[in-house]
C-alpha positions in Angstrom: -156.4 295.6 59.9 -157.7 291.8 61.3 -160.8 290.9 60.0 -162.6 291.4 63.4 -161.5 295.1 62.9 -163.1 294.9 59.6 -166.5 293.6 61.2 -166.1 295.9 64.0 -165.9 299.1 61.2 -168.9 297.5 59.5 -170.8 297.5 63.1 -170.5 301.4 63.0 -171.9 302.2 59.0 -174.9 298.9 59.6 -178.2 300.6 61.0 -180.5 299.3 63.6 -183.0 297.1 62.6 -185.4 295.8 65.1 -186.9 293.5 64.7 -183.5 291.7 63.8 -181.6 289.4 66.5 -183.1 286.1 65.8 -185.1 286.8 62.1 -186.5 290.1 60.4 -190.0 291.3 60.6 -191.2 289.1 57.6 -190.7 285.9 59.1 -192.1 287.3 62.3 -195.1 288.2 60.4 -195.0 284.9 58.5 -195.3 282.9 62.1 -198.7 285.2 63.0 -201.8 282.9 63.4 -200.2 279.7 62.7 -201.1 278.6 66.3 -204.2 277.7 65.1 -203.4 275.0 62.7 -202.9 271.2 63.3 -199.2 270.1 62.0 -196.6 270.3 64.6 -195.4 274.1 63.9 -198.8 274.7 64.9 -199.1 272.4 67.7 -195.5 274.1 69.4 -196.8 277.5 68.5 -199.9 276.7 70.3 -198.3 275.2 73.3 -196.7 278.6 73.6 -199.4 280.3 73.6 -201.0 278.4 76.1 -198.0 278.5 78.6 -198.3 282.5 77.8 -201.6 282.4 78.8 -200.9 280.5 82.2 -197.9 282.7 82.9 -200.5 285.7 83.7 -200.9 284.5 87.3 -197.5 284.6 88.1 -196.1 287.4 90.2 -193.3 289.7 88.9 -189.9 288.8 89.2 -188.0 289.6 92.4 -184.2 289.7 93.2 -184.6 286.4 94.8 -180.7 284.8 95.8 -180.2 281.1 96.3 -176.9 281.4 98.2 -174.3 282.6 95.8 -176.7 282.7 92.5 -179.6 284.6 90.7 -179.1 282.1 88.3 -182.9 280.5 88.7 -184.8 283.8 88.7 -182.9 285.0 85.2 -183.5 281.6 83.9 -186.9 282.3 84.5 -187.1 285.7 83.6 -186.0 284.3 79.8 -188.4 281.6 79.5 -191.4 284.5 80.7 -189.8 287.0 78.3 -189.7 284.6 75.2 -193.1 282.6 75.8 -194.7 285.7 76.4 -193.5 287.9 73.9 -193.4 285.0 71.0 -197.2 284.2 72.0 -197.6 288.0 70.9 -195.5 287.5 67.4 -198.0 284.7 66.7 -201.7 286.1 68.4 -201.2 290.0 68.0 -202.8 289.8 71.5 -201.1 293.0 73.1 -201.6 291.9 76.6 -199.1 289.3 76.1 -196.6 292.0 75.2 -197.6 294.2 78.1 -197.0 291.3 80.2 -193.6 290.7 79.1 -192.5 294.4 79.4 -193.8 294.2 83.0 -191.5 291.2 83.5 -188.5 293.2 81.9 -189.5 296.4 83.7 -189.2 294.7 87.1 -186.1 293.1 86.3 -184.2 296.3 85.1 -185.1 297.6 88.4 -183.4 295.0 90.4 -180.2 296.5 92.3 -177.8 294.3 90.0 -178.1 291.3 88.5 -175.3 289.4 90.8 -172.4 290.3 88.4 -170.2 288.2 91.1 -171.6 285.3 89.4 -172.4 286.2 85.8 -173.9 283.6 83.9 -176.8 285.3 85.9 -176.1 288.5 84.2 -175.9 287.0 80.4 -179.0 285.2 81.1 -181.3 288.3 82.3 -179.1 290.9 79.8 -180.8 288.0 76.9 -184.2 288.1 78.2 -184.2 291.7 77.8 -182.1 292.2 75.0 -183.9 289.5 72.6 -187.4 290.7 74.4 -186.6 294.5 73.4 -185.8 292.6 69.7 -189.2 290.9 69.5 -191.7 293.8 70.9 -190.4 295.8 68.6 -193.7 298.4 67.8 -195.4 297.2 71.2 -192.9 299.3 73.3 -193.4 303.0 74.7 -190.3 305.0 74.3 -189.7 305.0 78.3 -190.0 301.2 78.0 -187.4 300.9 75.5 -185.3 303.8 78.0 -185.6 301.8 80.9 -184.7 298.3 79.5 -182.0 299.5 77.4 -180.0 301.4 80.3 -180.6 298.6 82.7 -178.7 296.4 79.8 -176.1 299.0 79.8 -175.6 299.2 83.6 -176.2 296.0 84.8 -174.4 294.2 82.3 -172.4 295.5 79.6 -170.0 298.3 82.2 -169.5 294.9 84.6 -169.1 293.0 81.4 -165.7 294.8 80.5 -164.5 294.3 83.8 -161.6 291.6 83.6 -162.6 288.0 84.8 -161.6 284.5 84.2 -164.5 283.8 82.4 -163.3 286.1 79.3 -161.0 283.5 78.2 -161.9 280.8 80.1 -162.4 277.4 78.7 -165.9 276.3 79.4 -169.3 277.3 79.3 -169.1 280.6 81.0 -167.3 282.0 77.8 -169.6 280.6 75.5 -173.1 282.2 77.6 -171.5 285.0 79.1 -170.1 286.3 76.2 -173.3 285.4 74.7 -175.7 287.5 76.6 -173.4 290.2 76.3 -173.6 290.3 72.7 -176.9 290.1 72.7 -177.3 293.3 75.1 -174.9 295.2 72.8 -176.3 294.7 69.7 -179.5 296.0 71.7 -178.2 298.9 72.7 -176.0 299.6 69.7 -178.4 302.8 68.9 -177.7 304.4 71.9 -174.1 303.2 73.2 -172.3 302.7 70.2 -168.7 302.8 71.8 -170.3 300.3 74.7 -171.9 297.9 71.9 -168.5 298.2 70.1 -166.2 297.2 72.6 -168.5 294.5 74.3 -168.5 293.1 70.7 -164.7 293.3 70.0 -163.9 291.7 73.2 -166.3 288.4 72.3 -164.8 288.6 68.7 -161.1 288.1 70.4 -161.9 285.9 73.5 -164.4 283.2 72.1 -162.3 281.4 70.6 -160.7 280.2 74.3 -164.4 278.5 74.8 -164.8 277.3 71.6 -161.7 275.1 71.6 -163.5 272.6 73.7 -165.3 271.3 71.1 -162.1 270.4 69.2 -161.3 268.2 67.3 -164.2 265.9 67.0 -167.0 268.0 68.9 -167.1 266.0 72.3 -167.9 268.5 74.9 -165.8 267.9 77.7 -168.6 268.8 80.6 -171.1 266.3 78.5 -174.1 267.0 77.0 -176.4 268.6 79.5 -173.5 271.2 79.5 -173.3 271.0 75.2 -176.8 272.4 75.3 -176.5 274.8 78.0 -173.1 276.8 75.9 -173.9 275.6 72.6 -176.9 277.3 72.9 -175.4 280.5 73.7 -173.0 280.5 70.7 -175.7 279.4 68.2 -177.6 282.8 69.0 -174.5 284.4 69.0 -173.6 283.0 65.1 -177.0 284.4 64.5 -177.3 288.0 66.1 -173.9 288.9 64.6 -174.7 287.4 61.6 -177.9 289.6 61.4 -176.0 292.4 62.0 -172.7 292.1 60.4 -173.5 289.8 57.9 -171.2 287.4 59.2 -170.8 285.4 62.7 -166.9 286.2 62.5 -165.8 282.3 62.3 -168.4 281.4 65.6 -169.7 278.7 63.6 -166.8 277.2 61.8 -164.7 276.4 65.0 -163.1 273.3 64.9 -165.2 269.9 66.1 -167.8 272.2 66.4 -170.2 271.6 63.9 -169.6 267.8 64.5 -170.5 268.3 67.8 -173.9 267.5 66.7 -172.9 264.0 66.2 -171.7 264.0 70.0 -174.9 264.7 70.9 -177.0 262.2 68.8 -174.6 259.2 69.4 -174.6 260.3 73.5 -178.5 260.3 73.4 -178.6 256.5 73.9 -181.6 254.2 73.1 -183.6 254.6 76.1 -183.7 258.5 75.4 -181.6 259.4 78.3 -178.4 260.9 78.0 -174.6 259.7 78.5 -174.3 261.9 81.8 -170.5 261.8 82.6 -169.2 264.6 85.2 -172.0 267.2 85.9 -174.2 265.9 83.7 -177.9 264.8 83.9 -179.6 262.3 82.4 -181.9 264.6 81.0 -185.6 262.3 80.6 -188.6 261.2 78.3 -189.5 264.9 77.2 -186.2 266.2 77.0 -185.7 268.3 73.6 -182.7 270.0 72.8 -183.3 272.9 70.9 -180.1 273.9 69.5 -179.7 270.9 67.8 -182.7 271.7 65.6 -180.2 274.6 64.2 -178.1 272.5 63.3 -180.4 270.6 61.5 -181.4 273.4 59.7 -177.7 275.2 59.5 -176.4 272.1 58.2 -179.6 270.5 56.1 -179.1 267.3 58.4 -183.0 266.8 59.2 -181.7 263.1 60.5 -180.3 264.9 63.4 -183.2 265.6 65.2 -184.9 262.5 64.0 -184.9 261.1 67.9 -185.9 264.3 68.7 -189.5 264.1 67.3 -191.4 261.7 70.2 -189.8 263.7 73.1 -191.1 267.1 71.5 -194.4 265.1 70.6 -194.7 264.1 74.3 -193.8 267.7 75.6 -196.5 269.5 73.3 -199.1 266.6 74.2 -198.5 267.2 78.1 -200.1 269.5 80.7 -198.9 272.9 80.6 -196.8 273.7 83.4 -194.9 277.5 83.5 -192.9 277.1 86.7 -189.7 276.8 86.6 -186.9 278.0 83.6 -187.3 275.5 81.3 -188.0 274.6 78.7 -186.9 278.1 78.3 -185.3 278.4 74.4 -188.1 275.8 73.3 -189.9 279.6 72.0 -186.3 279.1 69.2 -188.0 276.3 67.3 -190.5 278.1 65.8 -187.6 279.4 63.2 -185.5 275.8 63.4 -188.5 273.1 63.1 -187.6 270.8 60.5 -190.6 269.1 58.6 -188.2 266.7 57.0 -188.4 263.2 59.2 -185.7 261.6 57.9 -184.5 258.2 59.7 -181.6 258.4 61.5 -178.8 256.9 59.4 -175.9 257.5 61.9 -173.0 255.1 62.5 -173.7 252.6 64.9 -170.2 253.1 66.8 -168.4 256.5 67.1 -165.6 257.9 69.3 -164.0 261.2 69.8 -161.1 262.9 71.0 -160.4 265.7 73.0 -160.2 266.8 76.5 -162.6 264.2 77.7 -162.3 261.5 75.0 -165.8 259.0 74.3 -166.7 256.2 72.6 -170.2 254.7 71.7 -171.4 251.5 70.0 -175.2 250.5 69.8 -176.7 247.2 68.0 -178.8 249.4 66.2 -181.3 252.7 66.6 -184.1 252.0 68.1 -185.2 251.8 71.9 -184.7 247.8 71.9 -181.3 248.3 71.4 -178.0 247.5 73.5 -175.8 250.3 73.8 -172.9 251.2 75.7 -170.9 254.4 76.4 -167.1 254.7 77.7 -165.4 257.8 78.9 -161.7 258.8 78.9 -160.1 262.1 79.6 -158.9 263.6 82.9 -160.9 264.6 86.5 -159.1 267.9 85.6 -161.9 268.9 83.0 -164.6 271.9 83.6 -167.2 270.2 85.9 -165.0 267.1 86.0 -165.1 263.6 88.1 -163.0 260.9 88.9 -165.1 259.0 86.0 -162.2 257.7 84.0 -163.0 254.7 82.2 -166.8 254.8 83.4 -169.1 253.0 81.4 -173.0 253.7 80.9 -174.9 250.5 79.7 -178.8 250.3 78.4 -180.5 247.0 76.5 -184.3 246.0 76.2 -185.1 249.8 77.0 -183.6 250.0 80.1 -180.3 251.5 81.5 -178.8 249.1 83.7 -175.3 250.7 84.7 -175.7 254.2 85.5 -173.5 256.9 86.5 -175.0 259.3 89.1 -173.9 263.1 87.6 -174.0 266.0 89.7 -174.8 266.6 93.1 -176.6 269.6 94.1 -174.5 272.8 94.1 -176.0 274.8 96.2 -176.4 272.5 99.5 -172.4 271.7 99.0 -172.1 275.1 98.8 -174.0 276.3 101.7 -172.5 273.1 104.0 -169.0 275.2 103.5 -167.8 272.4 100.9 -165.4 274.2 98.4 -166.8 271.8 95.7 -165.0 274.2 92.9 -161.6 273.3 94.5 -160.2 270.8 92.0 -156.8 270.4 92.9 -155.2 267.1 93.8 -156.5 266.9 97.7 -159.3 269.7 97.0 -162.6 269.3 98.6 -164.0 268.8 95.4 -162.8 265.4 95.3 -164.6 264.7 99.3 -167.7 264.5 97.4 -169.5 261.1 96.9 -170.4 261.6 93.6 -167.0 263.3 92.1 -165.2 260.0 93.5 -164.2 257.1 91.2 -166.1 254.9 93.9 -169.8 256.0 92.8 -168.4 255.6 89.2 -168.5 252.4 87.1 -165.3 252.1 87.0 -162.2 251.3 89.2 -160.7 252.0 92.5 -157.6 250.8 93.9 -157.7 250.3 97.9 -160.3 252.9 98.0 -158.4 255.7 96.5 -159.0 258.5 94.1 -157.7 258.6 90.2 -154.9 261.0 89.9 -156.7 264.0 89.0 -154.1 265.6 86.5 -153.9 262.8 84.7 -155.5 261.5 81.5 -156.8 258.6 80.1 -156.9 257.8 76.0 -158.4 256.0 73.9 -156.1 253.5 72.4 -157.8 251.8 70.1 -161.2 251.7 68.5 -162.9 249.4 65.9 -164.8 246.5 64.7 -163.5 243.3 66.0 -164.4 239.6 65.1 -165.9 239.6 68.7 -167.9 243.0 68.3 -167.4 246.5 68.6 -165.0 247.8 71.2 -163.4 250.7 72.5 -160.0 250.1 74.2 -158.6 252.8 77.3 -155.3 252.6 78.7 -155.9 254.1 82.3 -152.4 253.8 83.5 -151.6 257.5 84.3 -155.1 257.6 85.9 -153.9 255.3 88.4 -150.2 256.0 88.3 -148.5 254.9 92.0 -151.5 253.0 92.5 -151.5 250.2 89.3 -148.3 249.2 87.0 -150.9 249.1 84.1 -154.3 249.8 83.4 -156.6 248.9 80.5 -160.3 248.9 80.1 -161.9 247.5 76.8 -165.8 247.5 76.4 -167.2 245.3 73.5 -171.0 245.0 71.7 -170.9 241.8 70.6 -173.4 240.7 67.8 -176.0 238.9 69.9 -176.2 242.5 71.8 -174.3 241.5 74.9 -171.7 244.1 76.3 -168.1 243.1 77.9 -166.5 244.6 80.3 -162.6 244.0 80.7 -160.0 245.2 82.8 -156.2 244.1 82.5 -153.9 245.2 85.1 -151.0 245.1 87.3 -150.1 245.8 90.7 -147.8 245.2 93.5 -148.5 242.6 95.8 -150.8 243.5 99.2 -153.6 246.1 97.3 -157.4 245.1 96.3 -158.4 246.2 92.9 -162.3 246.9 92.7 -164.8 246.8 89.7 -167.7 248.5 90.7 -171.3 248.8 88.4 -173.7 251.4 89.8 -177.5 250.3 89.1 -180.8 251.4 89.8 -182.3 247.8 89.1 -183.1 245.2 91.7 -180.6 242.6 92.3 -181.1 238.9 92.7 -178.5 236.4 92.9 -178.5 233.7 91.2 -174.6 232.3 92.3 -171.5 233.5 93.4 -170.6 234.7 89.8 -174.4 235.5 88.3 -176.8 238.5 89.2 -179.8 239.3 88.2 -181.1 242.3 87.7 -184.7 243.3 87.0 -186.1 246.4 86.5 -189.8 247.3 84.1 -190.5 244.1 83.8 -187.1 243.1 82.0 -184.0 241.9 83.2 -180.5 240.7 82.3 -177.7 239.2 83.8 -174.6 239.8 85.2 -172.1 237.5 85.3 -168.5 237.4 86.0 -166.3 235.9 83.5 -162.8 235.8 84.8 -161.3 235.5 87.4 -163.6 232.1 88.2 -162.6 232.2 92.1 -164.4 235.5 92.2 -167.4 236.9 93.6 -170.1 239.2 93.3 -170.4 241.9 96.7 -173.6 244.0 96.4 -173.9 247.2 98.7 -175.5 250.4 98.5 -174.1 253.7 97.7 -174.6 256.4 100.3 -172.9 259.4 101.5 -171.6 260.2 104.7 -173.2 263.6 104.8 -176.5 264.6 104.9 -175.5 267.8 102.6 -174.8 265.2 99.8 -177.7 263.8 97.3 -178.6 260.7 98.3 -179.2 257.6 96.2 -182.1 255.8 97.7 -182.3 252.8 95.1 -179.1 252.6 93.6 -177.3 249.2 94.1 -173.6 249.1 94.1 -172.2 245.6 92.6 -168.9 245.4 92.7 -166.0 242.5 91.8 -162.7 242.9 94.2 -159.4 241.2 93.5 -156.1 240.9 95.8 -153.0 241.7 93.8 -150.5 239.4 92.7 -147.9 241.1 91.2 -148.4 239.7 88.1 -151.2 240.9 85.1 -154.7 239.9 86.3 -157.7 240.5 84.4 -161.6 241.0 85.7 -164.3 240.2 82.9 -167.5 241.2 83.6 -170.8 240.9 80.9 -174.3 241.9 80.4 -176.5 239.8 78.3 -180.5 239.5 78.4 -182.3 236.1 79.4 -178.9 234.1 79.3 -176.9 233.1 81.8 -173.7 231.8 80.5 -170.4 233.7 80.8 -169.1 234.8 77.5 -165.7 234.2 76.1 -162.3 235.6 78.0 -160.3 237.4 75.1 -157.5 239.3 75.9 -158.2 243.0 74.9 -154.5 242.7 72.5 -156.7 240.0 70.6 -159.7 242.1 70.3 
């Protein structure tokens, strides 16, 4: 017998005990009134309340599609469902509860919940499922009928039906499987051999999602994506726990409790985030609940350190309930930390995996430099032609961006088959999936080879700095002989740029750094770019016969995102034949070019 078996047996003998997904009645009872105190428990618990109170004037949901999704109206439907019924846990007020059961009421009598696309089924099968958990005692018995066989029809019989997403390799495993674990322990009572099997087929298939974080915990679709399925496993670990007594080895997959670290280092000074592929940049009042589990799982309170101001700022600003999120923001009520500890991190970090990263900063604070490269393959979940990209921020400001996603749904309803990742696939037509709108290279215009990969080679602390080394030869195989790209921190907080290559005579090799800052020449080899007040230069350091080009970055079509105020500079070379190198550097208030080393001698 495996030891799932042995969890699954246990699953039958364990009664029901509601409340119990997320914490037992005690703590629940613990959290009541403690909205009305002044510490920052109290402040968060507060805020909820408030948004609880607001929420009364919104209408019921409605089986409202955006093209292919329901996605936005489950998203919602959780963040109503927890604010609402966690303002209850904490007020006793029962018309917060009656609200909530309104919300779920109307969403259990929606046709489906759009199994064709079923992240939209795991989200609205955990508003209901950890809503029927909370209101535990506020619930009639038809309320608790209704909810439960809308969790049983609407997600867990579709849930058993086969689909990629069982074993895939992303973040579909992680929240679908999720949700559904969630429904079944919910419905345990009265579906038993439903609950059972949903469970045992998570047990056996999570383990397919969960080897992204491997080995070091980079997630391969970036952070915005870390959140969104880390999430989802992390109240996974903790309803099975509660109810087996174990998460059956959720928790200790490989690279992912480390994965934490991803997510501090790629957090960079400014407070925005290292967005490669689909990512976003997230902004000032981004929080990231999850991470405050780990904190807590782990007793790392310096985890969440950088995490305090932007929660400060969110509790401190107006109350606004449209929308889905912050949806899980409810969660850290049980995760706060009180424990401020500085950040004590290393100041440069890499990781392998699918979609290998490396990240140095001159220190951790908002003032500092900081620069972020990016290896791996186009061929990842939510993937770009972003090999070798490099994000850049000093003085408080990003200064080489990269653009993330563009918006699903108008690609989708313009006909574009953006989920067609093949070599030649129409994902690759897009603007912002192109190595072109990256900060990186392109050879004569075209795209990376999107099976490829691109390592990391080498990674340390040099007499020049900090650095990260790629070789990027396979990304550009037919194109360039060779391909490196080192980035370097030096001391006086100045980042390098450097590409060494080879190519066959009659192609143009092009260096191109996306920005959002205003650009001003100052000579052929010296920009200046100035943005809040601050501004650094740019300056090309070999070859000397070169020259900056600056141009925008628009798409062709109107269905893509545009980017009104981006500037695209950009450094192009002939070949030769023989190894050529293009140096470019980044330095505040100085406008000499730095030193040409040879990435071998860094």
């Amino acid at each position: 017998m495996s030891c799932h078996d042995d969890l699954l047996a246990a699953l039958t003998v364990r009664p029901v005990v509601r409340p119990g997904l997320l914490c037992d009645a005690a703590t629940l009872h613990g959290l009541r009134g403690r909205h009305l105190g002044h510490d920052r428990r109290a402040r968060l618990a507060a805020r909820i309340v408030a948004e609880a109170e607001a929420m009364a004037a919104l209408p019921l949901p409605t089986r409202a599609m955006e093209g292919i999704r329901l996605l936005d109206v489950s998203r919602c439907v959780v963040r109503r469902v927890l604010t609402l019924a966690w303002a209850w846990v904490l007020t006793g007020e029962h018309g917060h509860g009656r609200l909530a059961v309104g919300i779920m009421r109307a969403a259990a009598g929606f046709d489906d919940w759009n199994p064709s696309h079923f992240l939209d089924v795991a989200e609205m099968a955990t508003a209901l499922a950890l809503g029927l958990d909370l209101l535990h005692g506020q619930l009639a018995a038809d309320d608790v009928a209704v909810i439960q066989t809308a969790l049983i029809e609407h997600a867990l019989r579709p849930g058993l039906e086969d689909a990629w997403w069982v074993r895939g390799h992303n973040n579909w495993n992680q929240v679908c499987h999720g949700g559904l674990v969630l429904a079944a322990l919910a419905v345990r009572d009265c579906a038993p051999d439903l609950a059972q099997a949903t469970i045992a087929q998570a047990l056996a298939c999570t383990s397919s999602g969960l080897a992204a974080y491997a080995p070091d915990g980079v997630y391969p679709e970036g952070p915005v994506y870390w959140e969104y399925g880390t999430t989802y496993t992390v109240l996974t670990s903790i309803a099975l726990a509660a109810a087996l007594g174990t998460d059956g080895g959720l928790s200790a997959a490989p690279g992912f409790a480390a994965s934490a670290d991803f997510m501090v280092q790629a957090q960079a000074p400014s407070g925005l985030l290292f967005n490669f592929s689909d990512g976003g940049r997230g902004d000032a009042t981004s929080v990231n609940p999850p991470l405050f589990w780990f904190a807590q799982q782990y007793r790392r309170p310096e985890l969440v350190s950088r995490q305090m101001a932007p929660l400060d700022r969110l509790l401190a600003g107006p109350v606004q309930v449209a929308g889905r999120d912050p949806r899980f923001l409810p969660l850290l009520l049980l995760w706060l930390t009180d424990d401020e500890r500085p950040v004590d991190l290393p100041r440069s970090w890499q990781g392998d995996g699918v979609n290998p990263v490396a990240m140095h900063r001159s220190a951790w604070h908002q003032q500092a430099s900081w620069v972020g490269i990016k290896g791996g393959s186009p061929s990842a979940p939510h993937g770009h032609m972003d090999a070798g990209a490099v994000i850049v921020e000093m003085a408080g400001q990003r200064w080489i961006e990269d653009l993330g996603a563009d918006d699903y749904h108008s690609l989708e309803q313009a006909g574009i088959h953006i989920w067609d990742g093949a070599p030649g696939g129409q994902r690759w037509s897009v603007l912002r999936h192109h190595n072109r709108a990256h900060a990186t290279l392109t050879v004569d215009d075209q795209g990376q080879v999107v099976t490829a990969r691109a390592a990391i080679v080498r990674h340390g602390d040099g007499k020049g700095g900090r650095f990260t080394i790629l070789d990027l030869s396979a990304i550009y195989a037919g194109q360039l002989d060779q391909a490196r790209r080192g980035v370097r921190l030096e001391p006086d907080g100045r980042v390098i740029i450097r590409d060494e290559f080879c190519a066959p005579v009659g192609h143009t090799i092009t260096a191109g750094l996306p920005t959002m800052a205003t650009v001003m020449a100052v000579d052929a080899r010296c920009l200046r770019l100035c943005q809040q007040g601050v501004e650094v230069c740019l300056h090309i350091d070999e070859p000397v016969e070169a020259a900056w080009q600056v141009g925008d970055l628009q798409p062709a079509r109107s269905c893509e995102q545009a980017n009104d105020g981006l500037s695209r500079c950009v450094v192009s070379l002939p070949s030769t034949g023989e190894r050529q190198a293009i140096q470019v550097s980044i330095q505040v208030a100085q406008t000499e070019p730095s030193r040409c080393v040879p990435l071998d001698a860094w």
